[in-house]
N, C-alpha and C positions, 0 to 999 in steps of 0.2 A: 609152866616150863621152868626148869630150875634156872637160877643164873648162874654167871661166872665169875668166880673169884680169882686175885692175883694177887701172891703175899712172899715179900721180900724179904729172904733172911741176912741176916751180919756178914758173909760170904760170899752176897751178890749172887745169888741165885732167885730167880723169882719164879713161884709154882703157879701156875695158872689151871684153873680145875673149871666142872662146870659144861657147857654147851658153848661151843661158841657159832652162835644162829644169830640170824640178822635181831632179834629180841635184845641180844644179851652186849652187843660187839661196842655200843656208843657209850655202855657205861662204864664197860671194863676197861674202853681203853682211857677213861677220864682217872679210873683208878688207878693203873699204869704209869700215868704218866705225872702224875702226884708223886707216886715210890721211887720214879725215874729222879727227881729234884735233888741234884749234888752229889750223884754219883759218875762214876768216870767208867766205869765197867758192868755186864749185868750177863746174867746166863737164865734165858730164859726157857724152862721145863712143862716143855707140853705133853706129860705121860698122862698126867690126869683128867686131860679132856676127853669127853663121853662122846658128843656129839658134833659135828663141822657141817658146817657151807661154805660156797663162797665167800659169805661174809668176814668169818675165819681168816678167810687168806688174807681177806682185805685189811684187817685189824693189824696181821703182822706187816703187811707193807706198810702201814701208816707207823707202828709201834718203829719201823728201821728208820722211818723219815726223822720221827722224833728223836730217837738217837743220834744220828745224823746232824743236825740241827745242833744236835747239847755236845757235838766230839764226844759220844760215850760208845764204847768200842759193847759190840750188843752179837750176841751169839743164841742160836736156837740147838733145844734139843728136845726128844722124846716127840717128834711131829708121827702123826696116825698115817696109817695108809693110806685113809680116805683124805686126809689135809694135804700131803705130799703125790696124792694124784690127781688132786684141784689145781693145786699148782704146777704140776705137768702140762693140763691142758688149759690153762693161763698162758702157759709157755713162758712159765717164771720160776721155778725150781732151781734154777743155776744162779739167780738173784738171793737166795736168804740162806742166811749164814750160820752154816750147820755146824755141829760142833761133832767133833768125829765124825 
């Protein structure tokens, strides 16, 4: 199963590619949250992800905690249908912070 990568560019954008399946979610968000270290802002682009579970969802609530936590103002975008209809029936869609 391939994994998933998350790579920060100078603009505070972070692309996160890959699967995010319960395999891939405990090391992406270690990676995450290393890139997260002394930044005040982040916009994080989930067009490239292939594959989602619930795990997925769970990664972004922990990745908002972690923001949270550091005052880093954290915005999502590019989430899949099937990611934003997981969180639907989470009944947490109105929780993450979409950008447009």
């Amino acid at each position: 199963m391939p994994d998933a990568v998350a790579s920060l560019d100078q603009q505070g954008v972070m692309q996160i590619s890959g699967d995010l399946v319960f395999a891939n979610v405990t090391a992406l968000l270690g990676q995450i949250e290393r890139q997260l270290e002394g930044i005040e802002r982040v916009l994080i682009d989930l067009s490239g992800v292939r594959d989602v579970d619930s795990s997925g969802l769970a990664l972004l609530l922990e990745v908002m905690e972690v923001a949270r936590r550091r005052s880093i103002t954290l915005r999502f975008r590019g989430l899949s249908e099937a990611l934003l209809g997981i969180a639907r029936l989470s009944n947490v869609e109105s929780l993450l912070p979409l950008d447009g």
